[in-house]
N, CA, C and O of each residue as an XYZ file, in Angstrom:
912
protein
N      65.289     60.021    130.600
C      66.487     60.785    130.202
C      66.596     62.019    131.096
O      65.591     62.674    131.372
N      68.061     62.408    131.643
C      68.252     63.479    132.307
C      67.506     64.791    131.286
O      67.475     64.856    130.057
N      67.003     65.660    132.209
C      65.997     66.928    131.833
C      67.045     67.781    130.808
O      66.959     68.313    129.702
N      68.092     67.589    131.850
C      68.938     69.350    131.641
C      69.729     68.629    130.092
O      69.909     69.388    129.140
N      70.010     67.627    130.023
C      70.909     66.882    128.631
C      69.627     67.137    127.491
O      69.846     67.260    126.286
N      68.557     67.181    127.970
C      68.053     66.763    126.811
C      67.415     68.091    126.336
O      67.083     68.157    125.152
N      67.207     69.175    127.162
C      67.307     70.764    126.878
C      68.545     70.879    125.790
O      68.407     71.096    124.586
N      70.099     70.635    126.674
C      71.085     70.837    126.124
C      71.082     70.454    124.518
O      70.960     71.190    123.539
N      71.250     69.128    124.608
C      70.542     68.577    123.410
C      69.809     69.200    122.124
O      70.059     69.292    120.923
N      68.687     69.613    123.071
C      67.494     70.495    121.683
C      68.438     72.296    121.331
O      68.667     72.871    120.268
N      68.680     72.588    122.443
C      69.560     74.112    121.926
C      70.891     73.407    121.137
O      71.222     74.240    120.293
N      71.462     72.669    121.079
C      72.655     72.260    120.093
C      71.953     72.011    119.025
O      72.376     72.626    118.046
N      70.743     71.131    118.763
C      70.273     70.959    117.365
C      69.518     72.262    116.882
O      69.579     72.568    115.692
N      68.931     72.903    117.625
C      68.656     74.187    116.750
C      69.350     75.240    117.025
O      68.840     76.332    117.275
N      70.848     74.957    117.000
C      71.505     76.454    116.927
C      72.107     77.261    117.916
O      73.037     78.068    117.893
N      71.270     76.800    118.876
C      71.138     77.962    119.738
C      72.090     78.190    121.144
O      72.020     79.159    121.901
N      73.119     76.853    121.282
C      74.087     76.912    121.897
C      75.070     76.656    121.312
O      75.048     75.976    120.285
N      76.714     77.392    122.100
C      77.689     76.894    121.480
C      78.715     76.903    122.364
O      78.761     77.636    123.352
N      79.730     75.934    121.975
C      80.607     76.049    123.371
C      81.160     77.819    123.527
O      81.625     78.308    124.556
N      80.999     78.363    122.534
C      81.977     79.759    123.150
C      80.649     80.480    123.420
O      80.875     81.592    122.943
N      79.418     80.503    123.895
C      78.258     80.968    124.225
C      79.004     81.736    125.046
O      80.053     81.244    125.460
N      78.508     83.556    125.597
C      78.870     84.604    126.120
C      79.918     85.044    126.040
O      80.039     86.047    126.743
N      81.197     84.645    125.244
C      82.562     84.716    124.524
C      82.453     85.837    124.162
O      81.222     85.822    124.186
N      82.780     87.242    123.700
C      82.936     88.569    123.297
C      82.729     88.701    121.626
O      83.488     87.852    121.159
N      82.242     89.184    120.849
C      82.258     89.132    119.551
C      83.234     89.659    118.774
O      83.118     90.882    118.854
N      84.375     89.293    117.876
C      84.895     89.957    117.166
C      85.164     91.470    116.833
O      84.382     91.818    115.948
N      85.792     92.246    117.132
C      85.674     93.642    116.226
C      86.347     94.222    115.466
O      87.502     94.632    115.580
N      85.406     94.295    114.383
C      86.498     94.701    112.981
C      86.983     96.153    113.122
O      86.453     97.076    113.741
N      88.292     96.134    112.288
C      89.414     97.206    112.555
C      89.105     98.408    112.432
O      89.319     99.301    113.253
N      88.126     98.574    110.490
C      87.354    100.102    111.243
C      86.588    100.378    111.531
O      85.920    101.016    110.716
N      85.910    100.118    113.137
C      85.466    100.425    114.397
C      85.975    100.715    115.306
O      85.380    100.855    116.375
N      87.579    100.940    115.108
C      88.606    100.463    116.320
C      89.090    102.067    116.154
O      89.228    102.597    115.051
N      89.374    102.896    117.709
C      89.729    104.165    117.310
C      91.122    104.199    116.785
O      91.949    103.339    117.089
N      91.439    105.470    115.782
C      92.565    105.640    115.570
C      93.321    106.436    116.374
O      92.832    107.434    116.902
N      94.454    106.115    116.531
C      95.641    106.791    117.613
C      96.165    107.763    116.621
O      96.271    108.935    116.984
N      96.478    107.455    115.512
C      97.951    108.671    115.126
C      97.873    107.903    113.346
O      97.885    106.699    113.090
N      97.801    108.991    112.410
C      98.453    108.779    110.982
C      99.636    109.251    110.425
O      99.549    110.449    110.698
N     100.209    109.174    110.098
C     101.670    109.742    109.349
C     102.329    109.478    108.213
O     102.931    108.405    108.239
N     102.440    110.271    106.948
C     103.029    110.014    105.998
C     104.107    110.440    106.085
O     104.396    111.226    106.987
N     104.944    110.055    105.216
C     106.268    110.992    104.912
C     107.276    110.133    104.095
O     107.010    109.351    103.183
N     108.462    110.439    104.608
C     109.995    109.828    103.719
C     110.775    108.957    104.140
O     110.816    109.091    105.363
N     111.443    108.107    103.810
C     112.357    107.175    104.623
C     114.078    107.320    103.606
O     114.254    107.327    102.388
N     114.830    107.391    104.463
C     116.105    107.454    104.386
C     116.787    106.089    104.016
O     117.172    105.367    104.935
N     116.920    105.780    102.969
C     117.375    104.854    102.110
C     119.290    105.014    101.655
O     119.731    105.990    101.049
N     120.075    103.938    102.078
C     121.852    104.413    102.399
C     121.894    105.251    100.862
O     122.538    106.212    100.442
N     120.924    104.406    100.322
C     121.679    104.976     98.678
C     121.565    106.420     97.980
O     122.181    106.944     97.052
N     120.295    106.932     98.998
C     119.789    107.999     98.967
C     119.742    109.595     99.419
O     118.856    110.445     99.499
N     121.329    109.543     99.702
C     121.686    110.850    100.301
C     121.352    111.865    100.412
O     121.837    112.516    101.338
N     120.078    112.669     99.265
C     120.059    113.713     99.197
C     118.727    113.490     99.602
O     118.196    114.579     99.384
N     117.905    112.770    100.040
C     116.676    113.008    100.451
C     116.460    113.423    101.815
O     117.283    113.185    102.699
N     114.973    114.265    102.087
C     115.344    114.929    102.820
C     114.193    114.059    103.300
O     113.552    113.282    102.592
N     113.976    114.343    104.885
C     112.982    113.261    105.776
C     112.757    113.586    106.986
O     113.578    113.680    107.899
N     111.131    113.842    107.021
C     109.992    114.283    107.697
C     109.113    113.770    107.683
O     108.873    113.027    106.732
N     108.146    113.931    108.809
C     106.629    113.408    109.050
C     106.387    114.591    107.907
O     107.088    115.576    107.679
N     105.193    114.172    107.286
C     104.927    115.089    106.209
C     105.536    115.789    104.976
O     104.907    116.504    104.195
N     106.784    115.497    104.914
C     107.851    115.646    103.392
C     107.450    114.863    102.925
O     107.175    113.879    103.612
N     107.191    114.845    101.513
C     107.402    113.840    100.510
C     108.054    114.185     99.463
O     107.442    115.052     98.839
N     109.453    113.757     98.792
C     110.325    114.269     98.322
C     108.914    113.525     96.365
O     108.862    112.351     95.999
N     108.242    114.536     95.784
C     108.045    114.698     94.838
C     108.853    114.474     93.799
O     108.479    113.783     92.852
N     110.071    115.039     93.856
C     110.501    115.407     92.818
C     110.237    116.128     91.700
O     109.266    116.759     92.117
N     110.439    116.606     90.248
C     110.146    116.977     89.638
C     108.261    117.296     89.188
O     107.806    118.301     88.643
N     107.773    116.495     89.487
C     106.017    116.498     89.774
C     105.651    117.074     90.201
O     104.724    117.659     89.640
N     106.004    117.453     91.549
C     105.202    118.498     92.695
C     104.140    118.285     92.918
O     103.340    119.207     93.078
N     103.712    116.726     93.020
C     102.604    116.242     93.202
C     101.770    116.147     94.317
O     101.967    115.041     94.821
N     100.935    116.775     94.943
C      99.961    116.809     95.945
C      98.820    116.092     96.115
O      98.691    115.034     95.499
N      98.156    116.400     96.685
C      96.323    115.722     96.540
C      96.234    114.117     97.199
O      95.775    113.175     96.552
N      96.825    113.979     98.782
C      96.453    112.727     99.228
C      95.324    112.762     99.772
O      94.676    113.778     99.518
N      94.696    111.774    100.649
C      93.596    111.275    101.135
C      93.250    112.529    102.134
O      93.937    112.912    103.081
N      92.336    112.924    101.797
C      91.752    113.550    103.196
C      92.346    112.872    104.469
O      92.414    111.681    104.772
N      92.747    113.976    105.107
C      93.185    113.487    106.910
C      93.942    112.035    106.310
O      93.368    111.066    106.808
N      94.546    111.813    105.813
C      95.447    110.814    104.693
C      94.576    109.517    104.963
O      95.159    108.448    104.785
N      93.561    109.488    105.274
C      92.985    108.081    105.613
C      91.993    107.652    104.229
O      91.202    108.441    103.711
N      92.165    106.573    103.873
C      91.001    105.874    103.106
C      89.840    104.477    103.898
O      90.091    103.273    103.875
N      89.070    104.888    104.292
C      88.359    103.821    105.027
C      87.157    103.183    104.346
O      86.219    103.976    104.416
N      86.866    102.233    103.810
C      85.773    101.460    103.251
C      85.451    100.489    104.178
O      86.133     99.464    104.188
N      84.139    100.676    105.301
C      83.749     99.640    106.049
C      82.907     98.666    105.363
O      82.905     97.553    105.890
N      82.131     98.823    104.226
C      81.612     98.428    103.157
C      81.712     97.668    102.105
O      80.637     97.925    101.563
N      82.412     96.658    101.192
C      82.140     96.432    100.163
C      81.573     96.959     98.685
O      80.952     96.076     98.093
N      81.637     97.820     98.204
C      80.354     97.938     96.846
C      80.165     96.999     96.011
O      81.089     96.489     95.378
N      78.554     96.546     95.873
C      78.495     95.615     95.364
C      78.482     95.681     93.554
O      77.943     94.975     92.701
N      79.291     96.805     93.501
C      79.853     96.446     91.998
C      80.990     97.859     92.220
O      81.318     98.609     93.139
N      81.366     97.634     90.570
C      82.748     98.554     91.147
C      82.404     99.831     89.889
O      82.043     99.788     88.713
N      82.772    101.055     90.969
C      82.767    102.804     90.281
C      84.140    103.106     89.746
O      85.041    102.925     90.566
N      84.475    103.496     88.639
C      83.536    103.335     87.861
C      82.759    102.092     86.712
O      82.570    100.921     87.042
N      82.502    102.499     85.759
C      81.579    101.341     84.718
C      82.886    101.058     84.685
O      83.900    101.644     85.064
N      82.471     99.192     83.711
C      83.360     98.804     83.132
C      84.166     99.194     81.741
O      83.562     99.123     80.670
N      85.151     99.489     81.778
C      86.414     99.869     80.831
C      87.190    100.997     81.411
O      88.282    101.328     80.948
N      86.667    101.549     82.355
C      87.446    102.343     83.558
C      88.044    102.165     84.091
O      87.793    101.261     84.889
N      89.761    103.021     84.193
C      90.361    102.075     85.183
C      90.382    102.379     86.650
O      90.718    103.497     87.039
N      90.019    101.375     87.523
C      90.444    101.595     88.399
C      91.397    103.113     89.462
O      92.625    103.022     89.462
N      90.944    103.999     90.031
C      92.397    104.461     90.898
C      92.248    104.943     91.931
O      91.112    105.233     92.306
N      93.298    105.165     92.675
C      93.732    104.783     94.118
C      93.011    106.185     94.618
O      93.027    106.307     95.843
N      92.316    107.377     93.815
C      92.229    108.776     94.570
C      90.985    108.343     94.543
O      90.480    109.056     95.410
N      89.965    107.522     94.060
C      88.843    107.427     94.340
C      88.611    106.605     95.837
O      89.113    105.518     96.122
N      87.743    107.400     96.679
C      87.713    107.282     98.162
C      86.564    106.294     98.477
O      86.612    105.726     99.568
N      85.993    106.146     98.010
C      84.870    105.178     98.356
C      84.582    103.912     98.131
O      83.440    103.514     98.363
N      85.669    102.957     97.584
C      85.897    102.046     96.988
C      87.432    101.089     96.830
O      88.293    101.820     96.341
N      87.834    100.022     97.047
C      89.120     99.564     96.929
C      89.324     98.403     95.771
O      89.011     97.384     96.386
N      89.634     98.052     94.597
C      89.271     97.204     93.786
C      90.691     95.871     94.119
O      91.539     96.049     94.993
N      90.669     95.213     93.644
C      90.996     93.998     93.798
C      91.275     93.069     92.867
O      90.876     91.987     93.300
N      91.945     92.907     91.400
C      91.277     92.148     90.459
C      89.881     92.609     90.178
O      88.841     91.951     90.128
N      90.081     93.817     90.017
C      88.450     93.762     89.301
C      87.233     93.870     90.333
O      86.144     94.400     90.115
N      87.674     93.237     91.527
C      86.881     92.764     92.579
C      86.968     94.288     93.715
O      87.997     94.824     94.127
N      85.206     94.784     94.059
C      84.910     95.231     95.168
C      85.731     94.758     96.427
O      85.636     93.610     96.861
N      86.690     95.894     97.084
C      86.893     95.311     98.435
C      86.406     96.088     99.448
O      85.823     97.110     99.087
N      86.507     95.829    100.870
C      86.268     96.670    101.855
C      87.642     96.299    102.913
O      88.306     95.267    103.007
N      87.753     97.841    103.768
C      88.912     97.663    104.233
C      89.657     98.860    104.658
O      89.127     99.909    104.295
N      90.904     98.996    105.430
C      91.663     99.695    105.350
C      92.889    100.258    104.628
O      93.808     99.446    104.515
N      93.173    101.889    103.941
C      94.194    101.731    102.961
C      94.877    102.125    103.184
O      94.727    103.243    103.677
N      96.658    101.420    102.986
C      98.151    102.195    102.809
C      98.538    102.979    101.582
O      98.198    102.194    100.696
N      98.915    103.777    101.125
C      99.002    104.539     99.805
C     100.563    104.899    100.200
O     101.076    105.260    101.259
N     100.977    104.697     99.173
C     102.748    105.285     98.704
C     102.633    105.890     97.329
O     102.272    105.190     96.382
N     102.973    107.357     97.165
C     103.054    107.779     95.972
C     104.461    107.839     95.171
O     104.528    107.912     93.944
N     105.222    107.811     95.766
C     106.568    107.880     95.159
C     107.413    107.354     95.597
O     106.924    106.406     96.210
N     108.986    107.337     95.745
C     109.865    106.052     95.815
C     110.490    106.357     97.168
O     111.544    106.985     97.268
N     109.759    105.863     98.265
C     110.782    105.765     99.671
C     109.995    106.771    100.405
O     110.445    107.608    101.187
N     108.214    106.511     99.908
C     107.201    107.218    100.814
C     107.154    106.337    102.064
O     107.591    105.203    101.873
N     106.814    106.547    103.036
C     105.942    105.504    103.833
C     104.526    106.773    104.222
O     104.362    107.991    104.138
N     103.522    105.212    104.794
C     102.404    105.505    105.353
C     101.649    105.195    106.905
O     100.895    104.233    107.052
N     101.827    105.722    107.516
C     101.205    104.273    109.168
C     100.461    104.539    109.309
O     100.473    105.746    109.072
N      99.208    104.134    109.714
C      97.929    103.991    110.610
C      98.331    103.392    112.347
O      98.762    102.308    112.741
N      97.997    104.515    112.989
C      98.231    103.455    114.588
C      96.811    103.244    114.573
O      96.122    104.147    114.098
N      96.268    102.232    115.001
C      94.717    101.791    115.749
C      95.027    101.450    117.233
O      95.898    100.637    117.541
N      94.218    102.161    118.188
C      94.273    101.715    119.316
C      93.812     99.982    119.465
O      93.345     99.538    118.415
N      93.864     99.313    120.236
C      93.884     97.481    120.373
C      92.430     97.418    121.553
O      92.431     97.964    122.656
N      91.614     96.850    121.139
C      90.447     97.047    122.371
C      90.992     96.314    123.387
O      91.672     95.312    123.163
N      90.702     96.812    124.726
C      91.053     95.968    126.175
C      90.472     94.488    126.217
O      89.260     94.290    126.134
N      91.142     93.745    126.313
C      90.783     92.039    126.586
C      91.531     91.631    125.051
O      91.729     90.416    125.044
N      91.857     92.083    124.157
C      91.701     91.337    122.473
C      93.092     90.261    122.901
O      94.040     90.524    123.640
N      92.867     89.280    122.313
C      94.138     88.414    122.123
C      94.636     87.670    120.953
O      95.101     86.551    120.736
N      94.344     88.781    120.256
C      94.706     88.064    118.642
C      94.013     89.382    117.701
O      92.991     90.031    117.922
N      95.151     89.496    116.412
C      94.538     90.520    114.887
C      94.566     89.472    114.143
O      95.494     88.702    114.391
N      93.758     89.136    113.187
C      93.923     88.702    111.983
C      93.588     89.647    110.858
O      92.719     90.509    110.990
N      94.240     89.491    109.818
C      93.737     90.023    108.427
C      94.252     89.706    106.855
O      95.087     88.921    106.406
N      93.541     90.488    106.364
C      94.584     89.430    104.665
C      94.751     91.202    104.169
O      93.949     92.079    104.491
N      95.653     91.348    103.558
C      96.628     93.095    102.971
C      96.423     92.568    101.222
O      96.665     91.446    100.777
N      96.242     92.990    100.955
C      96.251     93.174     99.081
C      96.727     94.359     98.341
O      96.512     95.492     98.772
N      97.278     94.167     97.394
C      97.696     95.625     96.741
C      96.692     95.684     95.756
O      96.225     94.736     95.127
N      96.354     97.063     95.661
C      94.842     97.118     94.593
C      95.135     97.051     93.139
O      95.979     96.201     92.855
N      94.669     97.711     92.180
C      94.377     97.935     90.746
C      95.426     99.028     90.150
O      95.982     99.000     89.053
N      95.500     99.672     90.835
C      96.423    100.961     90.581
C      97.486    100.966     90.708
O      97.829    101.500     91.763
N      98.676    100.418     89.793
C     100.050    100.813     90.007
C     100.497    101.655     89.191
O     101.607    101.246     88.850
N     100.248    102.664     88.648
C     100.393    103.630     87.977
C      99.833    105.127     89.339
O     100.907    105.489     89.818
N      99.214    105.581     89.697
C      98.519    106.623     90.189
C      99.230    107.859     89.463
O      99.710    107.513     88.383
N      99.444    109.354     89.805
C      99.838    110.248     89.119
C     100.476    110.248     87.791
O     100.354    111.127     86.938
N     101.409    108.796     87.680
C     101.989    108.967     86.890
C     101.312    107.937     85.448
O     101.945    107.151     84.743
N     100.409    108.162     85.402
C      99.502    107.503     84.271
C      99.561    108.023     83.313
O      99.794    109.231     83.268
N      99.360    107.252     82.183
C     100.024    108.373     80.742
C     101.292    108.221     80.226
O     101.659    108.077     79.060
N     102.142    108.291     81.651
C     103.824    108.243     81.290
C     104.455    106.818     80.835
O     105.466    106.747     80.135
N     103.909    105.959     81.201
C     104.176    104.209     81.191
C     102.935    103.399     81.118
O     101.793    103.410     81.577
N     104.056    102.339     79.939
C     102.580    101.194     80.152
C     102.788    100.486     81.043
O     101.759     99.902     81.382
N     103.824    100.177     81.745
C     103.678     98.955     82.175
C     104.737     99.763     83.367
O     105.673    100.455     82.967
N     104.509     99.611     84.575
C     105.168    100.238     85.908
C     105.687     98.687     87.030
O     105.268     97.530     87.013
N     106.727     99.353     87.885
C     107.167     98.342     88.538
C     106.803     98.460     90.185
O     106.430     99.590     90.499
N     106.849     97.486     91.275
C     106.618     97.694     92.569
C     107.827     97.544     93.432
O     108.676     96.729     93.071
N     108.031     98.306     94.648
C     108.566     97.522     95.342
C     108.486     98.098     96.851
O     108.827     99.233     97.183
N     108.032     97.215     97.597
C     107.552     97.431     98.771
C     107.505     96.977    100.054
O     107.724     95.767    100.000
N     107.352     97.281    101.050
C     107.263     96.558    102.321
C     106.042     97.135    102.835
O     105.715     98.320    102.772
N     105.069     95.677    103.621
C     103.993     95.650    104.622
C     104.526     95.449    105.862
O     105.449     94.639    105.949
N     104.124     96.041    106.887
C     104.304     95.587    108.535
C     103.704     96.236    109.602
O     103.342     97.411    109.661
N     103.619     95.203    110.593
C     102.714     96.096    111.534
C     103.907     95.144    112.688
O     104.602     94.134    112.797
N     103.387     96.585    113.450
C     103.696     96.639    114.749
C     102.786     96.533    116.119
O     101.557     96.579    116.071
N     103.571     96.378    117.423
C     102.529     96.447    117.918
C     102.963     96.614    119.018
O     103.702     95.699    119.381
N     102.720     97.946    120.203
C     103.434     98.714    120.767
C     105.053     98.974    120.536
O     105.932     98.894    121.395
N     105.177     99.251    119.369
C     106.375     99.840    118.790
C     107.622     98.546    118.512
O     108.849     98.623    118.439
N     106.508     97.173    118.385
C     107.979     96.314    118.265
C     107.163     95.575    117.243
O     105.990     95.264    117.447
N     107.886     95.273    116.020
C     107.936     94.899    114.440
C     107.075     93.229    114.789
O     107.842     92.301    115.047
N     106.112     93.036    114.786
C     105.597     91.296    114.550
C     105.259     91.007    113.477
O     104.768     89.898    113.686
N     105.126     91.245    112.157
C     105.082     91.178    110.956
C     105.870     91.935    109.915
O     106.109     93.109    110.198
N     106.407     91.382    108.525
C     107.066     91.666    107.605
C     106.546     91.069    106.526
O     106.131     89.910    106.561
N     106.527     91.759    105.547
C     106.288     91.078    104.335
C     106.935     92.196    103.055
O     106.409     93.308    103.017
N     107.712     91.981    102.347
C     108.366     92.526    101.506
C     108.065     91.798    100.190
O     107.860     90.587    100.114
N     108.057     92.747     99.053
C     107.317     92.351     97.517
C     108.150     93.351     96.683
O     108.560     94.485     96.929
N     108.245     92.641     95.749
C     108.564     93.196     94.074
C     108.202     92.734     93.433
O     108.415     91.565     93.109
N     107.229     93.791     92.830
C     106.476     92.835     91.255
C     106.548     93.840     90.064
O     106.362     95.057     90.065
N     106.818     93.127     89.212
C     107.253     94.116     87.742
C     106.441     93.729     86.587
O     105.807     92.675     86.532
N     106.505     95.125     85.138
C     105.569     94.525     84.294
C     103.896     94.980     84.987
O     102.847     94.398     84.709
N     103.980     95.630     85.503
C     102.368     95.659     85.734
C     101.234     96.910     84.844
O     101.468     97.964     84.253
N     100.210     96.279     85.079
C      99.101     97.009     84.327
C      98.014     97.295     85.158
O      98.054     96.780     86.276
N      97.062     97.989     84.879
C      95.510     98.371     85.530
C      95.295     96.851     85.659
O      95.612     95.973     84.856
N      94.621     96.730     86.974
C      93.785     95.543     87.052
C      94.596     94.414     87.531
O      94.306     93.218     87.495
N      95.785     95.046     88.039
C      97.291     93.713     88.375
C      97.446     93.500     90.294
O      98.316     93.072     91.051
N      96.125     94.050     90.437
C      96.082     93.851     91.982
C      95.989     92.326     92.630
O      95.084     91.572     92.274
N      96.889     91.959     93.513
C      96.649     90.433     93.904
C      97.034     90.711     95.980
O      97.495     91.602     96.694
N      96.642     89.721     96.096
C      96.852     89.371     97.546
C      98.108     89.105     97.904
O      98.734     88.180     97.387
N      98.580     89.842     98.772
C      99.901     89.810     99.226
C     100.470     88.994    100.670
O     101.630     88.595    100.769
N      99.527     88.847    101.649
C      99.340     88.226    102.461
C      98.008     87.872    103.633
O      97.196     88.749    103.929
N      97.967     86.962    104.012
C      96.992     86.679    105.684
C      97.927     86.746    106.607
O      99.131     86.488    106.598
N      97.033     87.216    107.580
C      98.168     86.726    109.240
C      97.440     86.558    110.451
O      96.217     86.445    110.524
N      98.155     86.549    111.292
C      97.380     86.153    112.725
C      98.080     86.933    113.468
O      99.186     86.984    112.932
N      98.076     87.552    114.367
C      99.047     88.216    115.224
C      98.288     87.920    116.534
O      97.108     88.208    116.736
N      99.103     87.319    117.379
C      99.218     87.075    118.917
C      99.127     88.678    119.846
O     100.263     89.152    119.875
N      98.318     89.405    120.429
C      98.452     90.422    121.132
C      98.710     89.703    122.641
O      98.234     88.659    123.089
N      99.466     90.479    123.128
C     100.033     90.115    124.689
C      99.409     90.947    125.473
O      99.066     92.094    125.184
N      99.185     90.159    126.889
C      97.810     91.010    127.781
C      98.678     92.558    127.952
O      99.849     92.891    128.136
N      97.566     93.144    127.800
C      97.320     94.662    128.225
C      98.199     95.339    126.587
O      98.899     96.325    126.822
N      98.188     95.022    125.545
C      98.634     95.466    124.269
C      97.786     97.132    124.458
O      96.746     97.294    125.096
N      98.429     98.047    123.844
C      97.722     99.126    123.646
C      97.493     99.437    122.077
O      96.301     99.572    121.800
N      98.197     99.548    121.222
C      98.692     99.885    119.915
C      98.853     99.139    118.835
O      99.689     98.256    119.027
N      98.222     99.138    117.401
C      99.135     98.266    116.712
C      99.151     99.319    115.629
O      98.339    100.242    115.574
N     100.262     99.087    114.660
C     100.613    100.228    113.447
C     100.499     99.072    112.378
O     100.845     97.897    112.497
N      99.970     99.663    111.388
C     100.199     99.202    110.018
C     101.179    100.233    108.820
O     100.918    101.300    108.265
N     102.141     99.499    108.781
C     102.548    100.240    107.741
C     103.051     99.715    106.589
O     103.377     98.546    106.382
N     103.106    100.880    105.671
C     103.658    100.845    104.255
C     104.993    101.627    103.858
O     104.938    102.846    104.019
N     106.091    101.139    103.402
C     107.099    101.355    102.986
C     107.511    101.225    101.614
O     108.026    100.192    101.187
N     107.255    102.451    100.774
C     107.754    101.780     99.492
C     109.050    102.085     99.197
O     109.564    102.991     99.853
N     109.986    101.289     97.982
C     110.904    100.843     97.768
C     111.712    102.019     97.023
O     111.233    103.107     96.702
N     113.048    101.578     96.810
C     113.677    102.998     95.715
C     113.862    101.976     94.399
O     114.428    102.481     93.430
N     113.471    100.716     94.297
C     113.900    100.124     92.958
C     113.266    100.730     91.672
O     112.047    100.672     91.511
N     114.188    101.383     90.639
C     113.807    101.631     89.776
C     113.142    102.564     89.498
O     112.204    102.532     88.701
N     113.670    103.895     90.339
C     112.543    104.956     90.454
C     111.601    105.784     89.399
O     110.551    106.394     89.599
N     112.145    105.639     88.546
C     110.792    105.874     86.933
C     109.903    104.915     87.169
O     108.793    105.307     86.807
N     109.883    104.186     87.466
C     108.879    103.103     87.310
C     108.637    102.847     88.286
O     109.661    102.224     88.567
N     108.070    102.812     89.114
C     108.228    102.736     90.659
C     107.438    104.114     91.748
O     107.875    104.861     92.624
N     106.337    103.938     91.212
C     105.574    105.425     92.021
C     104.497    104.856     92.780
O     104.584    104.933     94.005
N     103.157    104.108     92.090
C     102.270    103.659     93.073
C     102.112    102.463     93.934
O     102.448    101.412     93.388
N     101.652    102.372     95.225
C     101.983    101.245     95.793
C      99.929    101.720     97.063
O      99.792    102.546     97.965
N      99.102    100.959     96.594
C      98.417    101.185     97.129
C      97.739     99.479     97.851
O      97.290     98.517     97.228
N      97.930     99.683     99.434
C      97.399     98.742     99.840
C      95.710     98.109    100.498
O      95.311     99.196    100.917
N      95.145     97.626    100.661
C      93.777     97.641    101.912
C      94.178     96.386    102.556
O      94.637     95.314    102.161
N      93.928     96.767    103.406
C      93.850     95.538    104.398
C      92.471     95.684    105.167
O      91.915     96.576    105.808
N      92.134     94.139    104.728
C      90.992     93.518    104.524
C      90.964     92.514    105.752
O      91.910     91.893    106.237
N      89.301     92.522    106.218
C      88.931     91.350    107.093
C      89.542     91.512    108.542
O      89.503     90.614    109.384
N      90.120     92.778    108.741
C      90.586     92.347    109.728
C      90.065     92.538    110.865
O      89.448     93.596    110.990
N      90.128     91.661    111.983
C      89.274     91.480    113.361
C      90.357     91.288    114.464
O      91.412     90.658    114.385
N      89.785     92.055    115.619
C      90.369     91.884    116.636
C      89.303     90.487    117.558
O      88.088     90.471    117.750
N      90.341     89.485    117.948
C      89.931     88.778    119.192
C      89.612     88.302    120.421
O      90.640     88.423    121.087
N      88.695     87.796    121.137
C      88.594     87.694    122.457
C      88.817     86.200    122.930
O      88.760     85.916    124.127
């Protein structure tokens, strides 16, 4: 039997070759530097009197403050159980943790506090990548500040990322009737990067439907890896 086949051979049965052998490894998103964060307001036709800035957030009557440090929430981690104990609910100001159904996540987070917030994350794109994948979930918390006031709160929202400033994903949601613990998966994707990509944005847009009901909108996006 040829020498070199039958080497080949023994490294395929134990493991140890593969056709993408010296191929680049994956790198997950937070490892990836950040370019630029920005919260603020979006100008909605119906919404005339709002006013709109990087950094406004039209409160309203609340005067509600207290977002994320440097507005970022980053969990590279998992916890392998969830803070706090059980009968606690879940919420979106706790920084070290993203729940899921109940479920530990790890990941990156979008947060909308009120009606016609948005949120972006730019991540710079590593040189060579030719592909993002990831799966976006909305967490446990659709209530945030306004807890106490309602049992049951409504959503409405838009996910999307960009990527050097031109829209390759959409995903738009309304879900109503919700409670602690009503977090579900909203989408997976794949995104194609084109050679020499610099940028991609994730953002969050929340909705004006129903504005009493209609305040928290907290996302992570999960799993996601850049490709080689």
């Amino acid at each position: 039997m040829n020498l070199r086949l039958l080497t080949l051979g023994l490294l395929i049965g134990w493991g140890l070759w593969t056709p993408l052998a010296g191929q680049k490894a994956p790198v997950p998103l937070p490892e990836v530097d950040i370019e630029e964060v920005e919260i603020g307001t979006w100008k909605d036709n119906r919404q005339e009197q709002i006013q709109t800035a990087p950094g406004r957030i039209n409160y309203g009557d609340w005067a509600v403050s207290g977002f994320w440090n440097d507005d970022l929430k980053i969990v590279p981690k998992a916890l392998e159980v969830l803070v706090p104990p059980p009968g606690t609910p879940y919420q979106s100001t706790m920084t070290d943790v993203f729940a899921v159904k109940g479920q530990p996540v790890a990941g990156v987070g979008l947060w909308a506090r009120r009606p016609l917030m948005y949120h972006w994350i730019e991540f710079e794109i590593p040189a060579g990548a030719k592909s993002f994948t990831a799966k976006v979930s909305v967490t446990d918390d659709p209530f945030g500040y306004a807890r106490g006031f309602f049992q049951t709160v409504n959503q409405q929202f838009t996910f999307a990322v960009e990527v050097d400033g031109r829209e390759v994903f959409n995903k738009f949601r309304e879900r109503f009737n919700l409670a602690d613990g009503s977090g579900a998966r909203l989408a997976e994707f794949q995104i194609t990067l084109p050679p020499g990509s610099q940028v991609i944005r994730l953002w969050l847009r929340n909705g004006v439907r129903s504005q009493q009901t209609n305040f928290n909108v907290e996302l992570v996006v999960s799993e996601g890896l850049f490709r080689f």
